[in-house]
C-alpha positions in Angstrom: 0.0 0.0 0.0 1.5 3.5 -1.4 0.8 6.9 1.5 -1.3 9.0 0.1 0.6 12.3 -1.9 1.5 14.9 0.0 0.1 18.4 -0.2 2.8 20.6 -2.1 3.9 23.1 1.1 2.3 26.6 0.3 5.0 29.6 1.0 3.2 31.1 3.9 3.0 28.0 5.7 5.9 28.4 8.2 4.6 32.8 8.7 1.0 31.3 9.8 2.9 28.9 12.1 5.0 31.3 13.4 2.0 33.9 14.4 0.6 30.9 15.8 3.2 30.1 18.0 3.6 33.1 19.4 -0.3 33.6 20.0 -0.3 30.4 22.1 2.8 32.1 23.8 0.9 35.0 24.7 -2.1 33.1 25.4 0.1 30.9 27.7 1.6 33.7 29.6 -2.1 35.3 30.0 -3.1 32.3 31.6 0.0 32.2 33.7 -0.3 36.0 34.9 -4.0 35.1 36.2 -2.5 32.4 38.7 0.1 34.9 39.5 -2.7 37.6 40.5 -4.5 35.2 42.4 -1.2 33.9 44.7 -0.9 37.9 44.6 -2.3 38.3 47.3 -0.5 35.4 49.4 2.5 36.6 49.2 3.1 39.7 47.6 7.5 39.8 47.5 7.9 36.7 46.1 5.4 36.5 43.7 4.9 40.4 42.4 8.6 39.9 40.5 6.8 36.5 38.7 4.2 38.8 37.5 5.9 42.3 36.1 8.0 39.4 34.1 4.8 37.6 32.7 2.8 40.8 31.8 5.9 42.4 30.9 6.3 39.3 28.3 2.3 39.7 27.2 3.0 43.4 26.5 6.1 42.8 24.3 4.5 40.1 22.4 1.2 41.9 21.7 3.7 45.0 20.7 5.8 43.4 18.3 3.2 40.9 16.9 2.3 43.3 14.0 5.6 44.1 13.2 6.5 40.4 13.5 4.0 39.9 10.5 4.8 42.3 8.5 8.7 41.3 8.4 7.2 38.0 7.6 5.1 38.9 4.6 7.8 40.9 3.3 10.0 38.3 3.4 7.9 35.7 1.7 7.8 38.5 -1.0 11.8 38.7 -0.8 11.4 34.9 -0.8 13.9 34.6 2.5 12.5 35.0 6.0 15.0 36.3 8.7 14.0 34.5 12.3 13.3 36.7 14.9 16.2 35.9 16.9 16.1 38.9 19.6 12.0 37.9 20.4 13.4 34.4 20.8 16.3 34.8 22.8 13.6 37.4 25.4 11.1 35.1 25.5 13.4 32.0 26.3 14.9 34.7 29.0 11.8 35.5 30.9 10.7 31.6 31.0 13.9 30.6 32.6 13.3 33.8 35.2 9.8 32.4 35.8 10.9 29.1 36.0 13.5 30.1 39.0 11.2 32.6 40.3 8.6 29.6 40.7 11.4 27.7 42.4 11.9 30.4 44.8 8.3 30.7 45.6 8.4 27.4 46.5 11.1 27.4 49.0 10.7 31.5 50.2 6.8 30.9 50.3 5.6 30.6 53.7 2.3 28.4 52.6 
């Protein structure tokens, strides 16, 4: 039995992934600044760091999604797309600072 033909890969492909990906990243960080708020409240030194980094994250993604596009779409026009190795290399730094800072709130948290 043969697999069935593949779909010929459309140019835009990879710039709607892309957008996608960093949606679900802002999505994810959205979801993960609502916790925050709520352990707000708990205890506020420990966990008001965790949350300027995760909105702080949400803002620059929102900010730089259109322009993130639009580098995109010009580059499928140019027919080579530069990655978007600065927005990366952030976002990759504010997970590892909110995956420490949730270690620390879970040996400096008194609960």
């Amino acid at each position: 039995m043969s697999s069935p033909p593949r779909r010929p890969r459309a140019p835009d492909d990879q710039a709607e992934r892309t957008h996608l990906a960093w949606t679900r990243s802002l999505t994810g960080l959205t979801a993960c600044s609502a916790i925050l708020v709520r352990w707000l409240a708990r205890d506020v030194p420990v966990v008001a760091p965790l949350l300027v980094i995760t909105l702080g994250a949400v803002v620059a993604i929102a900010v730089t999604q259109r322009r993130r596009i639009r580098r995109q779409l010009q580059g499928l026009r140019d027919g080579v797309i530069a990655p978007d190795v600065w927005g990366c290399l952030s976002l990759t730094a504010a997970l590892v600072l909110l995956g420490v800072g949730g270690v620390a709130v879970l040996f400096l948290s008194p609960w």
